[in-house]
Backbone as ProteinMPNN parsed JSONL, in Angstrom:
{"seq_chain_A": "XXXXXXXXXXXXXXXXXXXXXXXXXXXXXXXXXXXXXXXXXXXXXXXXXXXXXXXXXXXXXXXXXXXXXXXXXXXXXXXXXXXXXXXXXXXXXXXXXXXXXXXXXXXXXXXXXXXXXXXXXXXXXXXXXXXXXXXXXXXXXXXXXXXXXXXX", "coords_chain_A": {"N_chain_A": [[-48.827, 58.11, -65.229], [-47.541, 58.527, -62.047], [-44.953, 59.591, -60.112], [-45.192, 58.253, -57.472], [-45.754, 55.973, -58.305], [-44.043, 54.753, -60.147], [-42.164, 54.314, -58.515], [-42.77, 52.238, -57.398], [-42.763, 50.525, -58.369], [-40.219, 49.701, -59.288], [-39.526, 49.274, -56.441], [-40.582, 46.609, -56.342], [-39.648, 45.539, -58.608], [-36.763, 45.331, -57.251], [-37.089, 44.223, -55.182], [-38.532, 41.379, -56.172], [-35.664, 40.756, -57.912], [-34.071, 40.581, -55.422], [-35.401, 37.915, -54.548], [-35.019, 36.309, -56.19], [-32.203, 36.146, -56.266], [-31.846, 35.087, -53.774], [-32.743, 32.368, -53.992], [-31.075, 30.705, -55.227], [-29.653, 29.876, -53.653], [-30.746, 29.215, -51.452], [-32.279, 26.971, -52.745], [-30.104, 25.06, -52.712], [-29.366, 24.928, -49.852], [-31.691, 23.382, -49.559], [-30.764, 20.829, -50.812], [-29.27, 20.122, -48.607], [-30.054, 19.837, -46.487], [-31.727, 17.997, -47.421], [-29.811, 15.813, -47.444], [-28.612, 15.463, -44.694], [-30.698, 15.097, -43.698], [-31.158, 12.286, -44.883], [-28.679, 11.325, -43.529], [-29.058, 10.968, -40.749], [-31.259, 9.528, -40.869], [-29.908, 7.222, -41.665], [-28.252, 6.701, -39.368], [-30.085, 6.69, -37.504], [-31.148, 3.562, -38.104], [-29.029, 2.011, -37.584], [-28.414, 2.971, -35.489], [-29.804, 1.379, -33.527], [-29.644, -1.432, -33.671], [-26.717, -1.127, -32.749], [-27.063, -0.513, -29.963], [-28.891, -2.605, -29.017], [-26.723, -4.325, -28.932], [-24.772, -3.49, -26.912], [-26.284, -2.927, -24.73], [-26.267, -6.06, -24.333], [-23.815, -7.268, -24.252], [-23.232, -5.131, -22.025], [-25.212, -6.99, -19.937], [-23.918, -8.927, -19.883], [-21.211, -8.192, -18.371], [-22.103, -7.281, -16.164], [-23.248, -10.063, -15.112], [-20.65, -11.117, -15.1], [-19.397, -9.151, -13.443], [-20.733, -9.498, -10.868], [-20.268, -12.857, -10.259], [-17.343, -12.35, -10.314], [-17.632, -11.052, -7.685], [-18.863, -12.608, -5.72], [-16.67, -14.373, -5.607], [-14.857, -12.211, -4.418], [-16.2, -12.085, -2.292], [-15.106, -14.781, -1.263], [-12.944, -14.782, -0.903], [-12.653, -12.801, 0.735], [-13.432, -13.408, 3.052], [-11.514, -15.721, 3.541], [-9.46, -14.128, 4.074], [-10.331, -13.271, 6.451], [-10.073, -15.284, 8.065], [-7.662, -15.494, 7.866], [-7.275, -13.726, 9.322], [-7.571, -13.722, 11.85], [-6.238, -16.464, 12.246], [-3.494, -15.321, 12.694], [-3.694, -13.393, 14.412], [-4.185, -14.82, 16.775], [-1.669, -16.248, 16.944], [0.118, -14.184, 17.491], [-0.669, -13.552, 19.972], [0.057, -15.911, 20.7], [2.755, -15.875, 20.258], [3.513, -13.153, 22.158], [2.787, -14.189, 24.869], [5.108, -16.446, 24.932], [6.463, -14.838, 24.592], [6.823, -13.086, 27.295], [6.331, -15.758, 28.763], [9.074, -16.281, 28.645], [10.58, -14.16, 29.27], [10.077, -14.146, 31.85], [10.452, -16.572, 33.459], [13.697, -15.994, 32.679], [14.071, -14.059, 34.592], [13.657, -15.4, 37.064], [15.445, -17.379, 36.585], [17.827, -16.453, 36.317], [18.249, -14.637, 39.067], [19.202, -16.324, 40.987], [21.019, -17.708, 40.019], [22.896, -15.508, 39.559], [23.939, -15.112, 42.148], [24.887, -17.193, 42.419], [27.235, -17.068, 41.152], [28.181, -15.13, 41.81], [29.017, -16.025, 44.191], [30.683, -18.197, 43.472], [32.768, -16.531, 42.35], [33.729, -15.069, 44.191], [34.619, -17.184, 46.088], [36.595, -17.923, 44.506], [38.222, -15.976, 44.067], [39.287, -15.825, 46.931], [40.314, -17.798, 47.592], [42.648, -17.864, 45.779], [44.156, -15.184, 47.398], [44.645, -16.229, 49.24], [46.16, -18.379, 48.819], [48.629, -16.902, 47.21], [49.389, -15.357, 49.675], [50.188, -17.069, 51.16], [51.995, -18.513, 49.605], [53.577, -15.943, 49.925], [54.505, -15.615, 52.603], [56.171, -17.986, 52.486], [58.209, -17.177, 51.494], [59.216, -14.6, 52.303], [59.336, -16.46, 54.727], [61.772, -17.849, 53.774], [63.963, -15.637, 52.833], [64.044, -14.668, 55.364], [65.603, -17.3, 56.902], [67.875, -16.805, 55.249], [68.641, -14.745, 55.551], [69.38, -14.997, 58.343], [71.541, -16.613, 58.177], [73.19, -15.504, 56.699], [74.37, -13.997, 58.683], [74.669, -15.401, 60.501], [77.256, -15.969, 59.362], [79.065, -14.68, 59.072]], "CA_chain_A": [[-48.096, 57.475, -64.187], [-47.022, 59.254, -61.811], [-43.628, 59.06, -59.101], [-44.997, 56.669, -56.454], [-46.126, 54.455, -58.796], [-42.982, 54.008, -60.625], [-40.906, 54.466, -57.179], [-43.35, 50.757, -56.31], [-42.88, 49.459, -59.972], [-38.833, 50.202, -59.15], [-39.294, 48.664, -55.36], [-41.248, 45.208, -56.871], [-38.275, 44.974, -59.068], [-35.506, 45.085, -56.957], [-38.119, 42.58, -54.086], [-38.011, 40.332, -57.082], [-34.391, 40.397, -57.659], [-33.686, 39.998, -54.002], [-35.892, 36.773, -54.107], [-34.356, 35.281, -57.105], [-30.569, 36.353, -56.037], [-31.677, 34.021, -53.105], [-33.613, 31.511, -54.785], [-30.071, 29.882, -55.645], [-28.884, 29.539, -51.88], [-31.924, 28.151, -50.285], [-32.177, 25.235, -53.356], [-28.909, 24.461, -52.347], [-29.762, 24.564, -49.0], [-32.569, 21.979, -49.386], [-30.129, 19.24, -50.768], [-27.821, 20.236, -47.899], [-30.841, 19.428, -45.85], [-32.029, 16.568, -47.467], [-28.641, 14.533, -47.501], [-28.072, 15.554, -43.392], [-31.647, 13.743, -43.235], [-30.871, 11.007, -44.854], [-27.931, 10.788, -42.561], [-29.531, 11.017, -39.652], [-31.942, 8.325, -40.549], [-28.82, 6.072, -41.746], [-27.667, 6.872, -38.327], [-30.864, 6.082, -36.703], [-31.202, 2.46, -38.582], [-27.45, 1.732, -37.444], [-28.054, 2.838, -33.604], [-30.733, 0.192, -32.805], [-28.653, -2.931, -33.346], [-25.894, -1.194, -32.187], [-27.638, -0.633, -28.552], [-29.01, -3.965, -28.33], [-25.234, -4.97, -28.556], [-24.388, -3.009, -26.223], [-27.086, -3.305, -23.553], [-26.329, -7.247, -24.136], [-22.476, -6.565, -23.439], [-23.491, -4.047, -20.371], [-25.879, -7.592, -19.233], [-22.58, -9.952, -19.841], [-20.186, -7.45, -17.874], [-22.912, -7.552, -14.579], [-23.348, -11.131, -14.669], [-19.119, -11.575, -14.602], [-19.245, -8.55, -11.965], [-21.338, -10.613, -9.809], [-19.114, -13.679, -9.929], [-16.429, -11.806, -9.349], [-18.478, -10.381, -6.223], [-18.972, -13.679, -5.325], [-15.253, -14.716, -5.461], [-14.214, -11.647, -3.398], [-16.386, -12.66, -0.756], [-14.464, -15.993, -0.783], [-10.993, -14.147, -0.738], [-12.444, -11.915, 2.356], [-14.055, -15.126, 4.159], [-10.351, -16.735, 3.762], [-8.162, -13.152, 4.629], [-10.61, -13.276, 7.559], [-9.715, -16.146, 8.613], [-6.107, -15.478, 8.129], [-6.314, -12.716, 10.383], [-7.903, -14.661, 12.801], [-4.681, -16.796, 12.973], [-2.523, -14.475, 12.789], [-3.996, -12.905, 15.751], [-3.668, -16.085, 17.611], [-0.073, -16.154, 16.443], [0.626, -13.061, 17.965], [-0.855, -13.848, 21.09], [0.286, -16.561, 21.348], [4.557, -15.188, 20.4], [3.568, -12.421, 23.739], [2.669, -15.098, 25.984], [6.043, -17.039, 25.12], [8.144, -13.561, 25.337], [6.573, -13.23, 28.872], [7.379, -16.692, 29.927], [10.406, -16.349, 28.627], [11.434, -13.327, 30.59], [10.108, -14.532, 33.644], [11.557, -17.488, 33.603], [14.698, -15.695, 32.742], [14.161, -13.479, 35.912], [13.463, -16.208, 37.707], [16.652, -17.786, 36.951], [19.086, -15.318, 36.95], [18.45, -14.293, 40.312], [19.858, -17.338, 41.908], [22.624, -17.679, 38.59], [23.927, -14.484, 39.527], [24.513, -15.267, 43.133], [25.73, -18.576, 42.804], [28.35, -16.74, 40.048], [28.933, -13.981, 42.322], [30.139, -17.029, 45.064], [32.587, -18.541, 42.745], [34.343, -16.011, 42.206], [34.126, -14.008, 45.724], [35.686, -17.918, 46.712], [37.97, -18.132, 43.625], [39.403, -14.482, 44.425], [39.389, -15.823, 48.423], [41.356, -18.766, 46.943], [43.793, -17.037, 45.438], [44.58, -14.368, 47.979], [45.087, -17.148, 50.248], [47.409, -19.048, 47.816], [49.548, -15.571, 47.107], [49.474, -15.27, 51.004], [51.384, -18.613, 51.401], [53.517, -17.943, 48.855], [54.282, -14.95, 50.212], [54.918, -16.38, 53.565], [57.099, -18.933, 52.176], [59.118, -16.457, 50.451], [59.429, -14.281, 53.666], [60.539, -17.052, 55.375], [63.096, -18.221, 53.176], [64.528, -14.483, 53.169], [64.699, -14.628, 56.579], [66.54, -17.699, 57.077], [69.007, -16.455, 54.54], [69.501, -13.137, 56.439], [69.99, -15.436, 59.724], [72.611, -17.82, 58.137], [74.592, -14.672, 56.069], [74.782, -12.988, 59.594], [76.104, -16.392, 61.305], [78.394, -16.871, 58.469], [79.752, -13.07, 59.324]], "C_chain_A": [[-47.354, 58.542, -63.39], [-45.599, 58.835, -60.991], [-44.034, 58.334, -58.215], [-45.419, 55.807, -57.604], [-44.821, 54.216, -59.938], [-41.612, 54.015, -59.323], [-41.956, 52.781, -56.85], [-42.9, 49.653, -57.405], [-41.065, 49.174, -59.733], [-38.67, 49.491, -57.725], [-39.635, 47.136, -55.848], [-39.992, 44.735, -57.679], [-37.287, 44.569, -58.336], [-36.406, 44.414, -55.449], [-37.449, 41.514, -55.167], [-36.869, 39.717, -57.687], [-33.984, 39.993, -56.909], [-34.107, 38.649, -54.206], [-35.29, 35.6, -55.33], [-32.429, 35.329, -57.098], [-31.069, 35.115, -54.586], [-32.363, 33.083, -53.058], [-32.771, 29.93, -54.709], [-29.82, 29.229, -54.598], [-29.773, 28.656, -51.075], [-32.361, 26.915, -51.196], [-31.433, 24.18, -52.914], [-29.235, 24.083, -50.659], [-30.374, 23.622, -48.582], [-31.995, 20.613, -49.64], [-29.485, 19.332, -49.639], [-28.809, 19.061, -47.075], [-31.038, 17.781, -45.955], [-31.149, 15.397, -46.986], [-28.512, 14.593, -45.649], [-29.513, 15.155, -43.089], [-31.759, 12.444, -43.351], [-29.565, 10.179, -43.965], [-28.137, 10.461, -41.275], [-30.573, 9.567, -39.719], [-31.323, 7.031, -41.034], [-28.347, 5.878, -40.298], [-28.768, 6.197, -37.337], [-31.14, 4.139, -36.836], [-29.761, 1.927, -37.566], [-27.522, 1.63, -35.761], [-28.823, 1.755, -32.743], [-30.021, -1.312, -32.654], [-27.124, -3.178, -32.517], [-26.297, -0.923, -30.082], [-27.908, -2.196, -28.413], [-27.674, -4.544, -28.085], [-24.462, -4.188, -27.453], [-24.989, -3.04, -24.771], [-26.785, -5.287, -23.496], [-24.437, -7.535, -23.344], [-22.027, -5.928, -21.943], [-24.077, -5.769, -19.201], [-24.607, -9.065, -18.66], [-21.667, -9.64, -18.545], [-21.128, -7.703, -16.548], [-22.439, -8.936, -14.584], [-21.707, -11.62, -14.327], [-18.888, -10.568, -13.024], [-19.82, -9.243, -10.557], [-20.416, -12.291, -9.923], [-18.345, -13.236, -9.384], [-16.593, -11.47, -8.028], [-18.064, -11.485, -4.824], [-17.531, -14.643, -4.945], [-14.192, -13.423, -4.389], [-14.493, -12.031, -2.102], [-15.729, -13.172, -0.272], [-13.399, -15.8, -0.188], [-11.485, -13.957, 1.078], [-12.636, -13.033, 3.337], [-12.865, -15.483, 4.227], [-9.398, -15.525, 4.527], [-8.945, -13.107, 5.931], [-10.094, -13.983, 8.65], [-7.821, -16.478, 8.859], [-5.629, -14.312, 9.275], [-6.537, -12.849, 11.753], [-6.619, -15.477, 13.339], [-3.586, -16.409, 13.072], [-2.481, -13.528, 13.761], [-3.271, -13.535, 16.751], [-2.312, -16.117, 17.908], [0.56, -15.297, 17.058], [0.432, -12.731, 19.546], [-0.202, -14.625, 21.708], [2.301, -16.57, 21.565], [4.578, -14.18, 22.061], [3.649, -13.436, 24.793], [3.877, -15.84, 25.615], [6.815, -16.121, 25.562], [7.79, -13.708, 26.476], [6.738, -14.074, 29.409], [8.861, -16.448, 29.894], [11.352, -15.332, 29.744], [11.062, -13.325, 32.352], [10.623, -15.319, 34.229], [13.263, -17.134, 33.484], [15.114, -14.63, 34.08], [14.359, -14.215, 36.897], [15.033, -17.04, 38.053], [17.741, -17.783, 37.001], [19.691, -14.588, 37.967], [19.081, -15.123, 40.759], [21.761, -17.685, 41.015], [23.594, -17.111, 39.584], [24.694, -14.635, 41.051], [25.546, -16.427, 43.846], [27.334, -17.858, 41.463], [29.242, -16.276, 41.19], [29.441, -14.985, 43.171], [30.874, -17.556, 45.062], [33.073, -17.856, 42.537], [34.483, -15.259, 43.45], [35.32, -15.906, 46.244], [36.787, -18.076, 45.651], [39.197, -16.958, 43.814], [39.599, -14.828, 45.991], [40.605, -16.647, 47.89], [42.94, -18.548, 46.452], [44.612, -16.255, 45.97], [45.277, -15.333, 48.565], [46.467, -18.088, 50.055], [48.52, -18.103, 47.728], [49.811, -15.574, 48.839], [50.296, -16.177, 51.487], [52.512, -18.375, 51.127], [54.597, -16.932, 49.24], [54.948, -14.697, 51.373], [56.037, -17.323, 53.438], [58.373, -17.887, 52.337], [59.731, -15.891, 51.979], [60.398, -15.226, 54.568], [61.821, -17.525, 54.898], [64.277, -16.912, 53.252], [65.25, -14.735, 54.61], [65.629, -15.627, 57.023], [67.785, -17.536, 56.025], [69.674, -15.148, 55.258], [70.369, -13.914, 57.748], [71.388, -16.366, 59.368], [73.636, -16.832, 57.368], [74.902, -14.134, 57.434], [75.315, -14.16, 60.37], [77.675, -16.59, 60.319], [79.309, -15.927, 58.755], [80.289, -13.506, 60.602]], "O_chain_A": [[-46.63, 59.359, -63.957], [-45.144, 57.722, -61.253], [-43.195, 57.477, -57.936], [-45.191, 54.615, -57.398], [-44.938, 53.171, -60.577], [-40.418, 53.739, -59.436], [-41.606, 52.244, -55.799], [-42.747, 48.434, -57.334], [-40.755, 48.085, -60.217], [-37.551, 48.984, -57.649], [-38.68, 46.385, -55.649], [-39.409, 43.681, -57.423], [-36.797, 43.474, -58.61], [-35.541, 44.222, -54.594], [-36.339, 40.984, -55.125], [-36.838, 38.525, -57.992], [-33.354, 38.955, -57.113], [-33.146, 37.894, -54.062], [-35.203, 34.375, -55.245], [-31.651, 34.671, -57.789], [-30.326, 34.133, -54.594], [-32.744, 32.786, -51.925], [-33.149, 28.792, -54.43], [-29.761, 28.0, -54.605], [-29.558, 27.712, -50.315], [-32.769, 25.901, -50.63], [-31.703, 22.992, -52.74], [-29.322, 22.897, -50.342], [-30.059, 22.96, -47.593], [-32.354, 19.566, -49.103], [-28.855, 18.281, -49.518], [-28.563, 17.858, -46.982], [-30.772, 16.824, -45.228], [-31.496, 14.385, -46.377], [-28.255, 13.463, -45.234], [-29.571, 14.774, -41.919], [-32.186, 11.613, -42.549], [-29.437, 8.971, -43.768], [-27.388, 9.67, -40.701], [-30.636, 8.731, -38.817], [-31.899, 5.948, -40.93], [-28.018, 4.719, -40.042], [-28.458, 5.331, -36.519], [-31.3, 3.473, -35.813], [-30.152, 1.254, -36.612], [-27.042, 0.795, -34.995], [-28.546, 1.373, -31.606], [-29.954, -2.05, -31.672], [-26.553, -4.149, -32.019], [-25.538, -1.301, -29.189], [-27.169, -2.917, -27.742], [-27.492, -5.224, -27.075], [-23.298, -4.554, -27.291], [-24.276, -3.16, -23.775], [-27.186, -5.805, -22.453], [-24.109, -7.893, -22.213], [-21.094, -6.084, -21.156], [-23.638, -5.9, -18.059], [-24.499, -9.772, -17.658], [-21.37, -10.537, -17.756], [-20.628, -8.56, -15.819], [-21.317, -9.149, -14.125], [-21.504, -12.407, -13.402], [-18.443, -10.953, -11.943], [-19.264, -9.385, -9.468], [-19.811, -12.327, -8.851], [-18.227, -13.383, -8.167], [-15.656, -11.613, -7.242], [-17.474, -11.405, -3.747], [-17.507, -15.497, -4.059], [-13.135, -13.678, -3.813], [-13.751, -12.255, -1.145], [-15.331, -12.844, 0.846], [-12.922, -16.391, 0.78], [-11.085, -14.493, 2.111], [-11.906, -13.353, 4.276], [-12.741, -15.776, 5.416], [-8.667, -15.858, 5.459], [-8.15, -12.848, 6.834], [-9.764, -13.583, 9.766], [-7.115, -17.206, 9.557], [-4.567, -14.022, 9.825], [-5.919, -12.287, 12.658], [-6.071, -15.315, 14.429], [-2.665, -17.089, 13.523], [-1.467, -12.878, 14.015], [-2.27, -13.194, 17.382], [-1.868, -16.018, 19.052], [1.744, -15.567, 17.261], [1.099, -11.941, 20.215], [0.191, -14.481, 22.866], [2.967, -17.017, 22.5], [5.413, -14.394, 22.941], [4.615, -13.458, 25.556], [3.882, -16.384, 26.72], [7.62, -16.2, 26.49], [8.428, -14.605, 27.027], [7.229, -13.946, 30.531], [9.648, -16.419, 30.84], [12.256, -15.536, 30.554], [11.474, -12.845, 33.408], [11.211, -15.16, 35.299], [14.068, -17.85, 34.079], [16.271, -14.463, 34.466], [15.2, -13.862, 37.724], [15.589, -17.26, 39.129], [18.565, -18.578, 37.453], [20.813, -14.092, 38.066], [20.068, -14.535, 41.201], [22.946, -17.797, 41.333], [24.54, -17.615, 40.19], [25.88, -14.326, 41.163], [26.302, -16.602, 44.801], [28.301, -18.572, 41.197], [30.369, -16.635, 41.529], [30.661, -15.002, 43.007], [31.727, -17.741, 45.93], [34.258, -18.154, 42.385], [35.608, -14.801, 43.65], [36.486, -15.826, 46.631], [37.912, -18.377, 46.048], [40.426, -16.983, 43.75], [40.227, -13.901, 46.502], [41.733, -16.164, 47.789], [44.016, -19.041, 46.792], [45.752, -16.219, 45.506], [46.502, -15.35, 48.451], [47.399, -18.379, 50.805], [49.543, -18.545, 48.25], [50.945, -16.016, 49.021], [51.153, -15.868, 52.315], [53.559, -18.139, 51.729], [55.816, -16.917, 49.069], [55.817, -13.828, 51.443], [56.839, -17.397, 54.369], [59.266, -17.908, 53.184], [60.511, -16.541, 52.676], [61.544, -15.05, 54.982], [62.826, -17.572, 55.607], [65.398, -17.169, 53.692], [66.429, -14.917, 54.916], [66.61, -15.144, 57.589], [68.698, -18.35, 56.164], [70.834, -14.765, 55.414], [71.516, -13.654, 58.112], [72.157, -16.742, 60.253], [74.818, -17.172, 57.327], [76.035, -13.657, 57.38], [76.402, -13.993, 60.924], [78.741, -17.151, 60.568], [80.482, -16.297, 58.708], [80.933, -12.723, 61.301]]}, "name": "protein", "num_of_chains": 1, "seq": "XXXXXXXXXXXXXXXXXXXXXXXXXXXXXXXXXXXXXXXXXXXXXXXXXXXXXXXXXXXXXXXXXXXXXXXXXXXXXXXXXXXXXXXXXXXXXXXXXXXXXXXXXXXXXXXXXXXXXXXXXXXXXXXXXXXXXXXXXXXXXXXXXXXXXXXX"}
């Protein structure tokens, strides 16, 4: 025998060690395996009934979305119609302000002049009255001056 052939007899050994030092790890490995298959096909059993309940759920949830659909319409069909008279409404408040202030133009012009004439004659009135008075007065003065200067 010579040195390679106990340098192969010396490599085959320590191959064969290697493969039985990991012999242990990859057994283990295979239950790991096995059990994360059998989970997977517990998992698969489990997801089929749980989809159909869920696609039947998803078919429930449309058919109420569509009602509902169907009930917004109604809303919008009615807020339509509310804004429709509420238009109206608003048309029809302008067209009163505008009579209103025309008519109030209308009859304030003549108001104001028939105001302004009572009192241009109530202040004529008055002057005229004070003017009397003041005439009176005057004269009374004066015949008091004329009767202290006969009495002198």
């Amino acid at each position: 025998m010579n040195a390679g052939e106990v340098a192969g007899l010396i490599a085959a050994g320590a191959f064969l060690m290697l493969v039985l030092v990991l012999a242990v790890p990859i057994l283990k490995l295979r239950h790991t395996v096995d059990a994360a298959t059998q989970a997977i096909n517990d998992l698969n059993d489990r997801t089929g009934p749980l989809l159909g309940g869920v696609t039947e759920t998803v078919e429930n949830v449309n058919t109420a979305l569509g009602q509902v659909q169907v009930s917004l319409d109604g809303v919008n069909l009615q807020l339509a119609k509310i804004d429709t008279m509420t238009e109206h409404a608003q048309n029809v408040t302008a067209n009163v302000a505008n009579l209103a202030t025309v008519v109030s133009a209308a009859a304030a012009n003549p108001l104001v002049k028939v105001a302004s004439f009572g009192y241009g004659l109530r202040k004529a009135a008055a002057a005229r009255r004070h003017a009397e008075d003041e005439r009176e007065v005057r004269a009374s003065l004066k015949q008091r001056r004329k009767a202290a200067r006969a009495d002198r």
